[in-house]
Each structure stands twice: as C-alpha cells, then as structure tokens.
N, C-alpha and C positions, 0 to 999 in steps of 0.2 A: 555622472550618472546618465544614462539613456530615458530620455524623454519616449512617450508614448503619444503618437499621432492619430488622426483619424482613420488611418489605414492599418492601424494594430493595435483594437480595443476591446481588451480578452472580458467578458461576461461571466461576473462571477456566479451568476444564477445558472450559467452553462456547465461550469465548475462543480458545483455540487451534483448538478446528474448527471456529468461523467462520473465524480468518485462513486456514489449511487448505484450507477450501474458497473462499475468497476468491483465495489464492495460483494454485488448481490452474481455478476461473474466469478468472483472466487468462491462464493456458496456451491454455485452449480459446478464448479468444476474440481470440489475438494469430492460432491455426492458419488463419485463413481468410485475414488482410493478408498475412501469409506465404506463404501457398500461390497469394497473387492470388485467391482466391476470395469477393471481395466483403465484406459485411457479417457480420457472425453474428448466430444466431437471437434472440436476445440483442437485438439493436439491431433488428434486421426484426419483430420480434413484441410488443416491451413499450414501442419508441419511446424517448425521453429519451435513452439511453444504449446507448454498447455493453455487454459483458459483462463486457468489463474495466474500462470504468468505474464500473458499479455495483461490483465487486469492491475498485477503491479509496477510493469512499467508506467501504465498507465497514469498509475497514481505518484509514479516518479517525476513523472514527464511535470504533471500539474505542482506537483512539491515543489520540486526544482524554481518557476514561475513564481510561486505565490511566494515563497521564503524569501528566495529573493528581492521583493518587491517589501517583502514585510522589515530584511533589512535594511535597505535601500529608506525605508520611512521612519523607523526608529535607532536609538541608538543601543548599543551593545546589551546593555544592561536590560530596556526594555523589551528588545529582539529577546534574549533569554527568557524574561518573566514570560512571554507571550506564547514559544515554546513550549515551555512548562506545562502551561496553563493549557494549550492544545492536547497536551498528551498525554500530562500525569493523570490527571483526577480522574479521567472516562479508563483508565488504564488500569488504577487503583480498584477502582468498583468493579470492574469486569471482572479483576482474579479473587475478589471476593467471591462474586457472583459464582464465577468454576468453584471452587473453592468448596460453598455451600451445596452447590451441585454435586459435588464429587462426593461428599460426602452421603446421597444416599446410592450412591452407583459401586463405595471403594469395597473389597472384600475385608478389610482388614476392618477391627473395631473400633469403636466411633473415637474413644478417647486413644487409642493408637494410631490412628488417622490424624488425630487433630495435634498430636506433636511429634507426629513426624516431619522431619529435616524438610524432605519435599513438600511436606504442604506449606510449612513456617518459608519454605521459598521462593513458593508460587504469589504468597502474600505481600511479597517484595519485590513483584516485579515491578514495582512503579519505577525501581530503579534503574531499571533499562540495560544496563551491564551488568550479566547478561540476565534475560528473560528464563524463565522453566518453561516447560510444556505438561509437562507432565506430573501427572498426582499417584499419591500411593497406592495400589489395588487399584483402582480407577477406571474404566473400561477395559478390564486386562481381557475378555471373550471379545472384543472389537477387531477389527483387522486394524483399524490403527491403534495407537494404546496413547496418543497422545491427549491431553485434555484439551488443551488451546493452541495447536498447529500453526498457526497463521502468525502468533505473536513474534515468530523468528525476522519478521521484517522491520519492526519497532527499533529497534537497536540498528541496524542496517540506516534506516532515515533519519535515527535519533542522531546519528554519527557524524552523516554529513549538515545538521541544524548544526551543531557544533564547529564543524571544517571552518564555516563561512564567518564567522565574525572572527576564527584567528586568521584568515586572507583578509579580511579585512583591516586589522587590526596590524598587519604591516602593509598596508596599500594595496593588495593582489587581491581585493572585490573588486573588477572591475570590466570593462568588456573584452578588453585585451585578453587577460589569461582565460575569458569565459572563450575566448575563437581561438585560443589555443586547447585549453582542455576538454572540447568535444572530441575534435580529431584523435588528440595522444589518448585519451580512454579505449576509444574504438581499438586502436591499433593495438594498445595494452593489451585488450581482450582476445583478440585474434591471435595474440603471440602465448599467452596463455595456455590457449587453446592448442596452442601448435604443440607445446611442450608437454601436452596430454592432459592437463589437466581437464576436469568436467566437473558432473554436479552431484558425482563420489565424492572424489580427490578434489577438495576445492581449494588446497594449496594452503592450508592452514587458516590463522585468524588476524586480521588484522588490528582489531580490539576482542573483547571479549564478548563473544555471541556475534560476531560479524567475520563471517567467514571470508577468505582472498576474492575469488571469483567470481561470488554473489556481488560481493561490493562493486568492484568494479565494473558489472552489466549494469546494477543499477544505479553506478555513477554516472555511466551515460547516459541513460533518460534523465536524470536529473542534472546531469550539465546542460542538455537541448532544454528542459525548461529554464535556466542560466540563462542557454544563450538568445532565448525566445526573448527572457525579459531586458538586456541588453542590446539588443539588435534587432528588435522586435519594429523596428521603424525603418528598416532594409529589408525585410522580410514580407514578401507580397506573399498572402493568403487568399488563393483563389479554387473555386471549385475544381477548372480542366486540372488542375494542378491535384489537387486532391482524390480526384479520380482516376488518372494514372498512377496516383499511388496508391490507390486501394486495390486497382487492378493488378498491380502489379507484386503487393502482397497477398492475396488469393491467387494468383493465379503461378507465380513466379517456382521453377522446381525448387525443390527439396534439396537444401547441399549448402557448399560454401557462400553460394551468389547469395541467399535468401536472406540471411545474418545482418549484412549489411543492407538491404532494404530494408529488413525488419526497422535496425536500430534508425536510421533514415527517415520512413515514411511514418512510422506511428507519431515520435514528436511531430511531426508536421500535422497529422490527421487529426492531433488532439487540441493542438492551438487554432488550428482552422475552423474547428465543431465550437471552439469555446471563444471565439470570437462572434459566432451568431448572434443573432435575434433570438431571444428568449420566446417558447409559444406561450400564451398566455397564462396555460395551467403553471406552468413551472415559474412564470413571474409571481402567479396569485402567493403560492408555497415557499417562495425567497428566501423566506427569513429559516426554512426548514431543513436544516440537515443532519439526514442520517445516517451519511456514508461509514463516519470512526465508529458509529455504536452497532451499524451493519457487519463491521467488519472485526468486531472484538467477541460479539454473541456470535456470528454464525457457527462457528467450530464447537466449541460446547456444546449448543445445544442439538445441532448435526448429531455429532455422539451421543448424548443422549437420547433420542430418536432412535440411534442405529440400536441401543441396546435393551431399550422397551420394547424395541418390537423382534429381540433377538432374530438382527438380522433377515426378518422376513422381508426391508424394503428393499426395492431398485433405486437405482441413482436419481429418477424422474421423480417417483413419488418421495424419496428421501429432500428433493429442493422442495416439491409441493408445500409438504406436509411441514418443512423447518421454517421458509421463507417468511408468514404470515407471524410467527414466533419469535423470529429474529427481529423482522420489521417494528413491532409494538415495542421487542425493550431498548430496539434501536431511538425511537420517539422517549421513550421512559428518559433514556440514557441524556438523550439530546437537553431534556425541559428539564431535568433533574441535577444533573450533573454537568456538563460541557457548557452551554448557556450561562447559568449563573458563576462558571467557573470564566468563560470567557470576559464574563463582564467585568472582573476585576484585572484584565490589560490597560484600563483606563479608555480617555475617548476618542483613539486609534483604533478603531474594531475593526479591519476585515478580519472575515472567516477564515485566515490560513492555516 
C-alpha cells in the first residue's frame, strides 16, 4: 500500500465542504431543467458540463480517495458493512420520505397510489440495482415528471464500492493497475465518444441502472481519486500548479482539447482544495455532514416547490426558496439516520 507523507495530507474536514458544496451545486443546477429554464450558467459559461455534472465528478473524484483509503484500512467484509452503512439507511429514508411526499402531489387515489408497482419500487430502492425515479401521478403538470432525479448516480458509485474488493480479492488493488486504469478510462471514453455514442445513446447498461458511458466518465474521476490515494506521495500539490489549471479550465475553447483538461485538472483541483488548512468555522462544524442528506432531499423537495407554486418560480428563487429546506432535513437526516447508522462500522469511523 501507498503510504501518505507530509506533502500529501488530504483533510477530511475539506472533504465534507467540497461534497457540501458539490451536493448544494447540483440543487442549483437541476433549478433551471425544473423550472424549463433552459441551461445553467454552469454549462452556458465553462462549456463541458453542466453544474451538476461537474458537481458529480466531483464527488467521484473524493469517492474514489476516500473508498479507497476505507479499503486499504479494513478488510472485505468490513469494507462492505461500512458501504452499506454509508448508503443504505440515509437511502431507505429518503424514498420514504418521496414516497409520503408523493403522495399529496399523485393524481391518482391515495389507496391506488400506495399499491401501486412504482411506488412498492421506489420503497426499494435501498436496493440500488436499479433505483426508480419516479412515482405514480406524481408531479405529472411539472416539466420534469421525475420524483428523485439525482438517485440515478447511486447505483453508478454503488458499482464501483463493489469493483474494488473483487481487484482486490485477486491482488489488482494496487498502485500499479490504479496508473494504469486512469489512462485506459480516459481513452475508453474518447473512443466511445468517437463511435457516436452520447448522453442519448449511452451504449446500453453495464449493470442494471448503470448505464455504458456514464459509467465509464465517472470511472475516471474515480480512478484519479484511486490514483490520488496510491501515489498521492509523487504527487506535488501546489497552488501555480493549481492555477493553470483552473485557468485553463475557464478559459480553454470549447471542443475536443477541453475533455481532457476537464478530466485532468478537476481531480487535481479537488485533491489540492482538500489537502488545505481547514478555516476555523469548518473545523468548529467537523464532525457535521450534510453533503448525502443534501443530495437525496434536494430533488423532491425542488419538485415540490415547482408544483405549489404551479410553476410561477424561476431557477434563482426555485434554489432560494428549496435550499434552506433541504439544508434542515439534510441535518434531520445526518443526527437521525446516517450518524447512528455510521456508528455501528465499529471503531474505524472515517466519514467515507
């Protein structure tokens, strides 16, 4: 295993306010498809991407790192439990949550709503293969008609938690195939790409609810946080460094060159930010995170919003108005559920 030195000492208190801010990024940048209000600035101004999907590289990129690190420290069995325990319970509650929500929003009557197939299958998506989105009657006057849009990444992340103990479990966790499998991803993707596929046609499914070409974009942020945590003691992290790449993703055209900076500089910009000095507010708050419970309420309740107010908000005041919403049952979710669920991984706790 790859030891970690004084010159590449990632901060886990930096880790939560990137997903934080990653989590409350894909709020603001789901508020425009919601509202029908076109693109976000996000995707009109930096190109590559929307805002939520730099937001879930993002959260790739730290996945990638933290899992790895989380295997790398326990053995198979309690890598799984740990997993689980990350993901089910705050996952469970959430399609509850839609669930009950849905039910004063569906057109359809209460006791046909509540055994209908789709809602008995939103109730299971703890199972992760695959997730639902959607509820019966259910914001059908919305421009989107999904209930919980966002879940379609769960199973994507839940896949590769999976990959990594069977690489392990014949010897391939290790730095070697981590500095071979950033490159062959990249290039996978690009060849992909060449052969038409997009983010129509995404080349079928590789498991069920993980579609070809998603997977594989987000298997490269998540191999760079792989190969961050294996080589993360060759790897100098420095500001000029940091700053040509941020320059050079603002500013760089629109096209084939952008892609690969994209995939390039963002792991790099994210291990860099999360190797800092924590400022103090964010030390005081440590032990506080609401990135998963930010990112399981926003979509529901987003919809929600859209449909009490039939559509009279904009994108702006659609974030305003959901943000401070989210944020509370994100806290709810945290003290409630995730916490007490965390704490039965025994007395190995990071937060990954």
């Amino acid at each position: 295993m790859c030891s970690v030195n004084a010159r590449f000492q990632p901060n886990d208190n930096n880790f939560n306010v990137l997903r934080l801010f990653a989590a409350l990024l894909v709020l603001f940048s789901h508020s425009f498809p919601l509202t029908a209000a076109g693109g976000d600035p996000v995707a009109i101004y930096l190109g590559n991407d929307t805002g939520g999907g730099w937001a879930v590289s993002l959260f790739f990129v730290i996945s990638g790192y933290l899992v790895s690190r989380s295997l790398a420290g326990r053995g198979g069995f309690e890598y799984l439990k740990a997993r689980f325990l990350r993901i089910v319970p705050g996952l469970a509650v959430a399609s509850l949550f839609t669930v009950v929500l849905g039910a004063f929003y569906t057109t359809l009557p209460l006791v046909e709503y509540l055994r209908h197939p789709l809602t008995h299958a939103h109730l299971m998506n703890w199972r992760l293969f695959p997730v639902t989105w959607g509820l019966p009657g259910v914001f059908e006057g919305n421009p989107s008609l999904a209930a919980n849009g966002s879940l379609w990444t769960l199973p994507v992340e839940a896949f590769f938690y999976l990959l990594l103990p069977v690489l392990a479990a014949f010897a391939l966790f290790n730095r070697y195939l981590a500095a071979i499998a950033y490159p062959s991803l990249l290039l996978l993707f690009f060849l992909l790409n060449g052969i038409g596929l997009d983010y129509v046609d995404q080349g079928g499914e590789v498991f069920p609810g993980v579609p070809l070409l998603w997977s594989v974009r987000m298997a490269i942020m998540f191999s760079a946080g792989t190969l961050f945590f294996f080589w993360g003691d060759h790897i100098t992290l420095s500001w000029p460094t940091a700053a040509i790449l941020s320059f050079l993703l603002v500013l760089a055209p629109r096209g084939a060159v952008t892609s690969p900076i994209y995939f390039i500089a963002l792991p790099y910009l994210v291990m860099w930010l999360g190797t800092m000095r924590s400022w103090p507010l964010v030390s005081r708050y440590q032990k506080l995170d609401l990135s998963y419970g930010t990112y399981l309420y926003a979509y529901p309740v987003q919809q929600a919003i859209v449909a009490a107010s039939h559509q009279t908000l904009g994108p702006y005041w659609l974030t305003v108005s959901a943000t401070p919403i989210v944020l509370i049952l994100a806290f709810l979710s945290w003290s409630l559920v995730e916490k007490p669920s965390l704490r039965l991984k025994g007395p190995w706790r990071r937060r990954e």
